[in-house]
N, CA, C and O of each residue as an XYZ file, in Angstrom:
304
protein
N      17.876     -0.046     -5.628
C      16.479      0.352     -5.660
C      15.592     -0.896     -5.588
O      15.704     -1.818     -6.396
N      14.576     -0.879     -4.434
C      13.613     -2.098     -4.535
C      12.577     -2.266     -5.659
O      11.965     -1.296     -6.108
N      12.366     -3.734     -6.176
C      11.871     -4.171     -7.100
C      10.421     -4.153     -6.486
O      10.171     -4.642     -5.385
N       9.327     -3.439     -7.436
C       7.890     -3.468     -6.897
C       6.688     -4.360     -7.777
O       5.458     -4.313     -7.798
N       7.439     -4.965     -8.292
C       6.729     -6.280     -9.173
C       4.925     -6.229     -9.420
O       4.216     -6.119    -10.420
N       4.630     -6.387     -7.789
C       2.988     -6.488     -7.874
C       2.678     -4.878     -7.445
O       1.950     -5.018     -6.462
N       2.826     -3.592     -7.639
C       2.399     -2.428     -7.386
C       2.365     -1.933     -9.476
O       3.261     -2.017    -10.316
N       0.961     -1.473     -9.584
C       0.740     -1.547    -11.007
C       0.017     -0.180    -11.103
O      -0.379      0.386    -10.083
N      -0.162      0.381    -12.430
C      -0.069      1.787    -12.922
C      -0.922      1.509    -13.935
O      -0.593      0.612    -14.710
N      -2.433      2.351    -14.182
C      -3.094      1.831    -15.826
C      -4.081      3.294    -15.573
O      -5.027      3.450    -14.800
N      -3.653      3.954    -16.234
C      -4.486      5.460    -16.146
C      -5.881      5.035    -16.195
O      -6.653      5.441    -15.325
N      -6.304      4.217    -17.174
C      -7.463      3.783    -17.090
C      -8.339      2.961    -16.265
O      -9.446      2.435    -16.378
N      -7.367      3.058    -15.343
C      -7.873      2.250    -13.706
C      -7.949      2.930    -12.224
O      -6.818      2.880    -11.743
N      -8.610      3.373    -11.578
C      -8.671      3.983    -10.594
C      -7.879      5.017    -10.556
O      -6.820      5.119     -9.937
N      -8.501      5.940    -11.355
C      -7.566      7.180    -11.610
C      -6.178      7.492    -12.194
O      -5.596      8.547    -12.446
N      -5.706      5.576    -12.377
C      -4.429      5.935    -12.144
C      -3.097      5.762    -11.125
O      -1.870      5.840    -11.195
N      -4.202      5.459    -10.078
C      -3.900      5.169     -9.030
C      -2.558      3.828     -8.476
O      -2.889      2.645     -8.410
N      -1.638      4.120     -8.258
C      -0.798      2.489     -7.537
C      -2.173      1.205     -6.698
O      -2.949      1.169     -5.744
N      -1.804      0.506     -7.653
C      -2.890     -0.883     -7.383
C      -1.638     -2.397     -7.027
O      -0.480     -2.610     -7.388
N      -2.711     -3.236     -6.089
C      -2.064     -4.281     -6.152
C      -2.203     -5.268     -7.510
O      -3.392     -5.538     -7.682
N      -1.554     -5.727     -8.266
C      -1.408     -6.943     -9.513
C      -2.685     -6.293    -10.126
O      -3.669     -6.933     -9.754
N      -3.040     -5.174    -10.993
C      -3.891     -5.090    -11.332
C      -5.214     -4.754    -10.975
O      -6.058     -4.215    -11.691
N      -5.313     -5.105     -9.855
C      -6.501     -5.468     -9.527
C      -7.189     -4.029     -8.543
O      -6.504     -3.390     -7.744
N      -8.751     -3.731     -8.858
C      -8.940     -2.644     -8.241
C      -9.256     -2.506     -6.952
O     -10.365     -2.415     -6.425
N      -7.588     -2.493     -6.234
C      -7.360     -2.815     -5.038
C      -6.388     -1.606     -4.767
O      -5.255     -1.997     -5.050
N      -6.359     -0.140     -4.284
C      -5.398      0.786     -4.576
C      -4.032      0.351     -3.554
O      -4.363     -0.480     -2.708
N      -3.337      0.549     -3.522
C      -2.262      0.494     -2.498
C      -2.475      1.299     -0.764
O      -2.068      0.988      0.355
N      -3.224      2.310     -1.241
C      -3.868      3.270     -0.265
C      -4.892      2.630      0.590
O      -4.891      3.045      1.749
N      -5.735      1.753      0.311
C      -6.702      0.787      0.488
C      -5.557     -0.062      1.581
O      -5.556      0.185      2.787
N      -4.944     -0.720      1.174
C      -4.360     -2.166      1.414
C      -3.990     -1.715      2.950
O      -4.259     -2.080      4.094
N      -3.161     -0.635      2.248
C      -2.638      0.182      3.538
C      -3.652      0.458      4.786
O      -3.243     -0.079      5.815
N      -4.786      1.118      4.924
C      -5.644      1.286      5.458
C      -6.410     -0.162      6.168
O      -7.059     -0.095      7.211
N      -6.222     -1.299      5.486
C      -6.386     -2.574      5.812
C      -5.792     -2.668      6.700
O      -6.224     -2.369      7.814
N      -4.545     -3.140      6.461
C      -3.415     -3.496      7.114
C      -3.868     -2.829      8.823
O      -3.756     -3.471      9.867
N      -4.390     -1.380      8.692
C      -4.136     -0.393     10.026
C      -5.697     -0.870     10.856
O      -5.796     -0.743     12.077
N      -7.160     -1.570      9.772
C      -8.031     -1.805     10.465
C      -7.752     -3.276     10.757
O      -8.083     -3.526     11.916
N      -7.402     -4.033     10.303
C      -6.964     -5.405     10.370
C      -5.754     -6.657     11.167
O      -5.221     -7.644     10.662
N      -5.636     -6.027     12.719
C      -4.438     -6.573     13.644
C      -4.455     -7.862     13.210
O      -3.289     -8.208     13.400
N      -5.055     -8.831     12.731
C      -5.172    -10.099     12.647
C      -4.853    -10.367     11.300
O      -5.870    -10.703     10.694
N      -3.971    -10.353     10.678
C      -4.062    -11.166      8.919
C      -4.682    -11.991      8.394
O      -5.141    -12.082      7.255
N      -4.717    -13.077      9.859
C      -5.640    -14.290      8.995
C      -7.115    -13.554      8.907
O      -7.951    -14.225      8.302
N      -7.505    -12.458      9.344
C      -9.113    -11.932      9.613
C      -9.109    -11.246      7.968
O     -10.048    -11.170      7.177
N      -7.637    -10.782      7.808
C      -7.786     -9.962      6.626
C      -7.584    -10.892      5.072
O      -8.071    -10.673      3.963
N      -6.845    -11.767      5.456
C      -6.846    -12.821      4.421
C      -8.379    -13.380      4.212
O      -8.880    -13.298      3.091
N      -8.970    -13.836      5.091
C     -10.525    -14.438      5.207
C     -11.216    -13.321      3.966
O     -11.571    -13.710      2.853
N     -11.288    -12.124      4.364
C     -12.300    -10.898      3.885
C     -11.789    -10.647      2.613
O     -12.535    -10.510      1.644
N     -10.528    -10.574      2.537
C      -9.933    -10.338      0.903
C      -8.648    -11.652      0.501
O      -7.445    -11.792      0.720
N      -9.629    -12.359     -0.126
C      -8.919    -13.563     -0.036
C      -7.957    -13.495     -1.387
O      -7.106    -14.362     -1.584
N      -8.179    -12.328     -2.348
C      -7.195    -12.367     -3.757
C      -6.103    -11.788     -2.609
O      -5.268    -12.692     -2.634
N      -5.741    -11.053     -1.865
C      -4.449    -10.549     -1.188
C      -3.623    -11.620     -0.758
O      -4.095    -12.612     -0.202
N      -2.181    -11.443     -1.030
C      -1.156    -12.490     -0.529
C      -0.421    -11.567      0.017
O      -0.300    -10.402     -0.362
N       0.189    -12.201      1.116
C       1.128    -11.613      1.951
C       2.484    -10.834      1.172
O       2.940     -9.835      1.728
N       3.118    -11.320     -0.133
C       3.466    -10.377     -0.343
C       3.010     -8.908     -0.710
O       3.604     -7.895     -0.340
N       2.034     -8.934     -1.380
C       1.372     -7.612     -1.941
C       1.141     -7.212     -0.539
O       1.013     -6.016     -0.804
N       0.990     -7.255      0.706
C       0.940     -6.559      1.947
C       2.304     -5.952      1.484
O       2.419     -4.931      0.806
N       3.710     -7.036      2.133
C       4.967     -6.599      2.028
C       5.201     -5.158      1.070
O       5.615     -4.118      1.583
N       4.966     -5.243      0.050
C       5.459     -4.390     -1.109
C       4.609     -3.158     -1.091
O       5.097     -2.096     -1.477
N       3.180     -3.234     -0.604
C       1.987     -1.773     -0.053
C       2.814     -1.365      0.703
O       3.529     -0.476      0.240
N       2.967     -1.612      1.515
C       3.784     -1.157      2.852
C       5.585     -0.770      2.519
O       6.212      0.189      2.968
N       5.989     -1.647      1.784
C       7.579     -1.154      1.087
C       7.084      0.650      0.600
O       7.319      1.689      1.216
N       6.310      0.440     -0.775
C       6.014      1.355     -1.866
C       5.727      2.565     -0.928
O       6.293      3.645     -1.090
N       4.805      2.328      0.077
C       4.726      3.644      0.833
C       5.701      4.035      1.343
O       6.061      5.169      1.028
N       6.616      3.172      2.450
C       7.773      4.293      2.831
C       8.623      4.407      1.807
O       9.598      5.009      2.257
N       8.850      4.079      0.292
C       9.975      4.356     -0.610
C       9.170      5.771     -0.810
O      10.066      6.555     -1.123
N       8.036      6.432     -0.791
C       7.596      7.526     -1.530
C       7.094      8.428      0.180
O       6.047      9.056      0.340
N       7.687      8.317      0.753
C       7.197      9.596      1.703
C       8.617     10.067      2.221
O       9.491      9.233      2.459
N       8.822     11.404      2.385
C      10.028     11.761      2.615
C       9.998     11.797      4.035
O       9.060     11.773      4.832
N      11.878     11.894      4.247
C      11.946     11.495      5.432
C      12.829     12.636      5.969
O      13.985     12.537      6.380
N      12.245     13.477      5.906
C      12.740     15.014      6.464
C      12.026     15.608      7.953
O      10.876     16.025      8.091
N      12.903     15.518      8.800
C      12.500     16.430     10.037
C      12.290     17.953     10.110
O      13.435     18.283      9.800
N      11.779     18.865     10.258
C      11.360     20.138     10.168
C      11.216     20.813     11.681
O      10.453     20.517     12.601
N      12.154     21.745     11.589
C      12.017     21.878     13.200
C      10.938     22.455     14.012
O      10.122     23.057     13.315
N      10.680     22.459     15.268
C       9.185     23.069     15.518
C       9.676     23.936     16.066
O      10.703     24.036     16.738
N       8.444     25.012     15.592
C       8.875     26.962     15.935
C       8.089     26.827     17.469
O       7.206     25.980     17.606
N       8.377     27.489     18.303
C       7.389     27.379     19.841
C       7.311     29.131     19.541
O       8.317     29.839     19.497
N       5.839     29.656     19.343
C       6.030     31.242     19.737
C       5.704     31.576     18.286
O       5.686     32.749     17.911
């Protein structure tokens, strides 16, 4: 099982929400970065507390939690 070190949990923080190191930065966010942001160094510039691992581990944490089940498609 992968180790998620900087992905953090505090009910009393953004709902609750998976955050990077604390910080009110959700994982959901980072993610969404990552998808407006082709350039890292553009995204490092704009959010300069982010380190390339906490990318790594947003991006781990999400595919460890989405299932990976095919469902067949009905035609009709």
């Amino acid at each position: 099982m992968q180790s998620f070190d900087r992905i953090t949990w505090d009910p009393a923080q953004m709902n609750g929400q998976a955050c990077i190191r604390g910080m009110r930065l959700t994982v959901k966010r980072v993610l969404q970065l990552l998808a407006q942001y082709p350039d890292r160094k553009e995204l490092f510039l704009d959010f300069p507390s982010l380190e390339e691992e906490d990318l790594r581990q947003a991006l781990a944490y999400a595919a460890a939690n989405l299932e990976d089940e095919a469902e067949p498609i009905r035609i009709g």
